[in-house]
Structures are given as structure tokens and as C-alpha cells.
C-alpha positions as a Markdown table, in Angstrom:
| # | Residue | x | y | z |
|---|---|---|---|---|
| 1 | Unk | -75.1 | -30.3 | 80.0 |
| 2 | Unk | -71.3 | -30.0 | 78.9 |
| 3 | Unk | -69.8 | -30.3 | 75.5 |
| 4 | Unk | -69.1 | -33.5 | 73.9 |
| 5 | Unk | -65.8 | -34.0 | 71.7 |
| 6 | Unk | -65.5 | -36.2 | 69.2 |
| 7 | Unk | -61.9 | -37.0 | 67.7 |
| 8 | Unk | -61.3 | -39.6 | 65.1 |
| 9 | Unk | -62.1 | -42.3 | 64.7 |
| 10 | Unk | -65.1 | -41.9 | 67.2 |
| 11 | Unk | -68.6 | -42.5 | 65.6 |
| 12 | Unk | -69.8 | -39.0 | 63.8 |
| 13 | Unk | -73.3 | -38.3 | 65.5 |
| 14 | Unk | -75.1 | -34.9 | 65.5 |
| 15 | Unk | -77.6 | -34.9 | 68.1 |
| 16 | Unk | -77.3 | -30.9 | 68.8 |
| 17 | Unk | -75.6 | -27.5 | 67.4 |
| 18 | Unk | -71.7 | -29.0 | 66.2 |
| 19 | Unk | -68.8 | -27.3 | 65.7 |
| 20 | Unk | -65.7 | -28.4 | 63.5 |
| 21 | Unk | -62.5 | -27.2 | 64.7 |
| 22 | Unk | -60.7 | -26.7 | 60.9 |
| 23 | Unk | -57.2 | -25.2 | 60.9 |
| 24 | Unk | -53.6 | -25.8 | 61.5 |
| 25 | Unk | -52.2 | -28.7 | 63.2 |
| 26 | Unk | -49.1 | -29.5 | 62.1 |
| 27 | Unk | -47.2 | -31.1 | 65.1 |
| 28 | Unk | -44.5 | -29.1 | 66.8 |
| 29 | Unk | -45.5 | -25.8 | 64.5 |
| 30 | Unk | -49.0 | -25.4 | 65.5 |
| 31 | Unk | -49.9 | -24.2 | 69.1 |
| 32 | Unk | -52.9 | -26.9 | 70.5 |
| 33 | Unk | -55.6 | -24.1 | 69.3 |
| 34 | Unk | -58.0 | -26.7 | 69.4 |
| 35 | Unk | -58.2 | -27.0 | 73.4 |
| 36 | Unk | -58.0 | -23.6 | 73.9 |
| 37 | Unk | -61.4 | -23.3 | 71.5 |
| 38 | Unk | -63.1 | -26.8 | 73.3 |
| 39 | Unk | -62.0 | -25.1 | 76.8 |
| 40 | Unk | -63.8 | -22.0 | 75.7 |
| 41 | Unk | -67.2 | -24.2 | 75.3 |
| 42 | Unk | -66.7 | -26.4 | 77.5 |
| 43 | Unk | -69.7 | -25.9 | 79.0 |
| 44 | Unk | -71.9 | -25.4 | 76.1 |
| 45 | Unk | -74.5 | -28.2 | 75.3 |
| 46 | Unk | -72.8 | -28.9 | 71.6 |
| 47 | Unk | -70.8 | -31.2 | 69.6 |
| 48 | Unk | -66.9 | -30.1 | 69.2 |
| 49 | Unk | -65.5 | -31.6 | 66.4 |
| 50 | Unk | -61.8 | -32.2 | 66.8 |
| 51 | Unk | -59.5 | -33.4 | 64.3 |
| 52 | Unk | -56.4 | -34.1 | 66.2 |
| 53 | Unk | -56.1 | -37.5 | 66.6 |
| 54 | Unk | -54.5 | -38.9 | 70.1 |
| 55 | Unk | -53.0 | -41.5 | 68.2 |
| 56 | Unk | -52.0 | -40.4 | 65.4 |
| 57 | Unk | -48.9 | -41.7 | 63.3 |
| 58 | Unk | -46.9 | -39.7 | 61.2 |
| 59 | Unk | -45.4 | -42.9 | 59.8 |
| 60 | Unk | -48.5 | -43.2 | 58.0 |
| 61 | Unk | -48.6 | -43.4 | 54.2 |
| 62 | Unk | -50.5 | -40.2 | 52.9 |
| 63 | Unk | -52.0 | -42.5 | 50.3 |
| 64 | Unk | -56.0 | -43.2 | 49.7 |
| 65 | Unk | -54.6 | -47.0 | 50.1 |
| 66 | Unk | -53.8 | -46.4 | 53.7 |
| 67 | Unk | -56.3 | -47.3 | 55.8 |
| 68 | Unk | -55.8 | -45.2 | 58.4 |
| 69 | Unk | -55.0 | -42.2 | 57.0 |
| 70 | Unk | -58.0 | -42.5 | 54.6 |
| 71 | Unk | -60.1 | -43.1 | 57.2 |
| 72 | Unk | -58.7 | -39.6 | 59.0 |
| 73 | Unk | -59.5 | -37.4 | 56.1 |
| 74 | Unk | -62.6 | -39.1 | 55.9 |
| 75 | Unk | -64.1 | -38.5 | 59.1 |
| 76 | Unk | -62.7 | -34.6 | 58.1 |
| 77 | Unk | -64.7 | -34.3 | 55.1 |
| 78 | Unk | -68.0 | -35.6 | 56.6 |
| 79 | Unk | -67.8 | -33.9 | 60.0 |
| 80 | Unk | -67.3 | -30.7 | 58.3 |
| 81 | Unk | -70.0 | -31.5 | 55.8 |
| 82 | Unk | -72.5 | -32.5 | 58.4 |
| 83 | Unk | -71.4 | -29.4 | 61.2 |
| 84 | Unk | -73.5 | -26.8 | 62.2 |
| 85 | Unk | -70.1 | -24.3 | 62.4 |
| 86 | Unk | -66.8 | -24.6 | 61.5 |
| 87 | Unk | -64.3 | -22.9 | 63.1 |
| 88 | Unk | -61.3 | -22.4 | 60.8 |
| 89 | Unk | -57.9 | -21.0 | 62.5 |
| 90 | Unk | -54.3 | -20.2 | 60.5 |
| 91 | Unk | -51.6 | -20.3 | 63.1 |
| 92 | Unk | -48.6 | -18.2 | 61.4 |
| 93 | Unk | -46.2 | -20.4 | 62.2 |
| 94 | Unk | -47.7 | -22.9 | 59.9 |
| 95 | Unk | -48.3 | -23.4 | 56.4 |
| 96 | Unk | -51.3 | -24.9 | 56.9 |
| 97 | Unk | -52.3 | -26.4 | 52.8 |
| 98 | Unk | -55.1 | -29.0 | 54.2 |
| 99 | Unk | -56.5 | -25.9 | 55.8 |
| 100 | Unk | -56.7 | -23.6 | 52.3 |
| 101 | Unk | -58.3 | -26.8 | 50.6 |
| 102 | Unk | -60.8 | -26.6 | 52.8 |
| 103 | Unk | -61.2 | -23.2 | 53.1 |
| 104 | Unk | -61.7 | -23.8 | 49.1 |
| 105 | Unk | -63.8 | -26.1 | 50.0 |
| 106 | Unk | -66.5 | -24.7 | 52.5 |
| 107 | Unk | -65.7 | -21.1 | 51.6 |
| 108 | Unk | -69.9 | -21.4 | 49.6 |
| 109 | Unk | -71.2 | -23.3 | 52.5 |
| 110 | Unk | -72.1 | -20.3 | 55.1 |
| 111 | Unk | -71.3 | -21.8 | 57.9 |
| 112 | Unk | -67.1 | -20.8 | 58.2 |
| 113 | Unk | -66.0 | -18.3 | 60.6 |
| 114 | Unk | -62.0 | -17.6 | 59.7 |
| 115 | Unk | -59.7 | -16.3 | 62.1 |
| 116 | Unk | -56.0 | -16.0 | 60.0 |
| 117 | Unk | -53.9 | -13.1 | 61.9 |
| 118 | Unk | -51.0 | -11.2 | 60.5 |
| 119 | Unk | -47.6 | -13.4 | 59.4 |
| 120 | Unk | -50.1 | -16.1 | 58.2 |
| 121 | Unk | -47.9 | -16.7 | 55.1 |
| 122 | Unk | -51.1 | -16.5 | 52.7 |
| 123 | Unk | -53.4 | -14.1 | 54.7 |
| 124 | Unk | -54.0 | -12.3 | 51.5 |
| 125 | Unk | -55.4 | -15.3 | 49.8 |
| 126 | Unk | -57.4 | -16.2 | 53.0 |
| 127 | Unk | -58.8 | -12.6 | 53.2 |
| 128 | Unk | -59.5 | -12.3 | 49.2 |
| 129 | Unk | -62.1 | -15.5 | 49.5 |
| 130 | Unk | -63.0 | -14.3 | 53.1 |
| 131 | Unk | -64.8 | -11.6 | 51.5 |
| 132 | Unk | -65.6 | -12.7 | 48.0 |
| 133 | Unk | -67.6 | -15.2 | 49.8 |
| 134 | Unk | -69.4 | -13.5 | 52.5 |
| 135 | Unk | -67.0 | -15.7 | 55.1 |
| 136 | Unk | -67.3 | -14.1 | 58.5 |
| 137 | Unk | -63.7 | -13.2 | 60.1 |
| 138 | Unk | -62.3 | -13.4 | 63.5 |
| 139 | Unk | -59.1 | -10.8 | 63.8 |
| 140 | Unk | -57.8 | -13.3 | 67.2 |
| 141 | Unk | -58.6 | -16.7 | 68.5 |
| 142 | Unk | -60.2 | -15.0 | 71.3 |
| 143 | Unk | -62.7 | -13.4 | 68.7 |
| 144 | Unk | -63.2 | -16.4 | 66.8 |
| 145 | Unk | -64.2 | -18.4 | 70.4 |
| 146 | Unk | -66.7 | -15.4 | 70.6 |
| 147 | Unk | -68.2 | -15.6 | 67.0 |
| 148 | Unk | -68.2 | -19.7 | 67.6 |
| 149 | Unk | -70.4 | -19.5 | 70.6 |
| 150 | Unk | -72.4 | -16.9 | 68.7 |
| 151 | Unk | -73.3 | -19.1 | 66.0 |
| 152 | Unk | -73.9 | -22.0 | 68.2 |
| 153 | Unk | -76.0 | -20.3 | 70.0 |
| 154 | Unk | -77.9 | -18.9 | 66.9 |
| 155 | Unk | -78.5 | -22.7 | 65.9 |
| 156 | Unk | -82.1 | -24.5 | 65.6 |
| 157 | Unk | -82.9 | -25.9 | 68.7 |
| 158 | Unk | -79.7 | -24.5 | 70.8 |
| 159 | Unk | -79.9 | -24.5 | 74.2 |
| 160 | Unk | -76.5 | -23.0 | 74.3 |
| 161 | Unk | -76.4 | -19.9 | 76.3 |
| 162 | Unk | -74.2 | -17.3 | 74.5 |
């Protein structure tokens, strides 16, 4: 079995151990993190939750009366609600403020693993909640792959193998 990726506006369905990939994307700032992490467990038998759309639009009104866009943040809230993991990476070249809500967010739910590496332009912030609430830290996004497939692997009824 291999990893299945789900990007929006696929169908959410959690039929084994799921990860959400949470963490900077903005477009031409933000390295493509996300399939450097899917790569990395690739062959895992889990969900990979990926929030970069193919087709996204950045003409698109950031308004709850846009349907696209509210269906986007959407699919965000409930896949990261509903995941067994989320994986939640500040690239320093980014500001990254949908990332810190959810951090704000999630940061109670036990199931974050952070990875925000020096010149993130918050890291204080990120590391203050990190530990106030027990969030588990990843110093690189090779250790944060690492802790990912840990967790995954730690799941009920995970056939993932390490």
C-alpha cells in the first residue's frame, strides 16, 4: 500500500492514520515543503492531507461569500479537525498568519508536531505555545518527516512501518 493525497476540493475520507500538512504556502515565498513531506511517506499506508490546491486562484475574493475560497478554508478546518497528525511547518521566508491561527487553534488538540527554524519572524511566539501546551517540536523538516512517520505509525490500527 502507498499513501493517498487528498488536496482540495477532493472528498475528505479517513479510512486509515491521516496527516494534515499545516504551514506556509504562500506562493513564490514558501519552498513546496509539502512534497518534500508526502515524498518522505510516500510509501506509508496513510492519508496526506495537502492543502495546496492545483488550481488555486489568487484572484479569489477572501470573503466567506466566495464560494471557492470558503470552500478552501473549509475543507482546512475539517481535515485538520478530523486528522490523526498535523504536521505544522514555518518556512522563514514567510509570514505565515493562517498558520499561527491555527497553531492557536490546534495548539490543545495533541495531535501538532511544529517544526519553525530560526529567522521564522515569530519563532518566539511559536516556541512560547509550543511548550505552554505540550506541542512536540521538530528543530528541521527532516526531523519533523521523522516525528510524522512516528506518530503515524503510533496510530490505532497503523500498518505503517516506521
Amino acid at each position: 500500500m502507498s499513501a493517498t493525497v487528498l488536496k482540495p476540493p477532493a472528498p475528505l475520507r479517513f479510512d486509515r492514520p491521516s496527516v494534515f500538512l499545516a504551514g506556509s504556502i504562500e506562493m513564490g515565498a514558501a519552498a513546496p515543503w509539502q512534497d518534500e513531506v508526502t515524498a518522505a511517506l510516500g510509501e506509508l499506508d496513510v492519508l496526506v492531507l495537502n492543502p495546496r490546491r492545483d488550481a488555486w486562484d489568487s484572484s479569489w475574493a477572501q470573503r466567506i461569500d466566495n464560494p471557492q475560497f470558503r470552500e478552501q478554508v473549509e475543507w482546512e478546518l475539517e481535515a485538520q479537525e478530523r486528522a490523526s497528525v498535523i504536521a505544522m511547518y514555518f518556512d522563514p521566508n514567510t509570514r505565515a498568519p493562517i498558520t499561527l491561527l491555527e497553531l492557536g487553534l490546534f495548539a490543545r488538540g495533541g495531535r501538532l508536531i511544529v517544526c519553525c527554524p530560526e529567522g521564522y519572524w515569530r519563532k518566539g511566539n511559536v516556541d512560547v505555545v509550543a511548550a505552554r501546551y505540550g506541542i512536540a517540536r521538530a528543530e528541521s523538516l527532516d526531523a519533523l518527516i521523522v516525528a510524522t512517520r512516528g506518530r503515524l505509525a503510533a496510530q490505532p490500527g497503523s500498518s505503517t512501518k516506521g
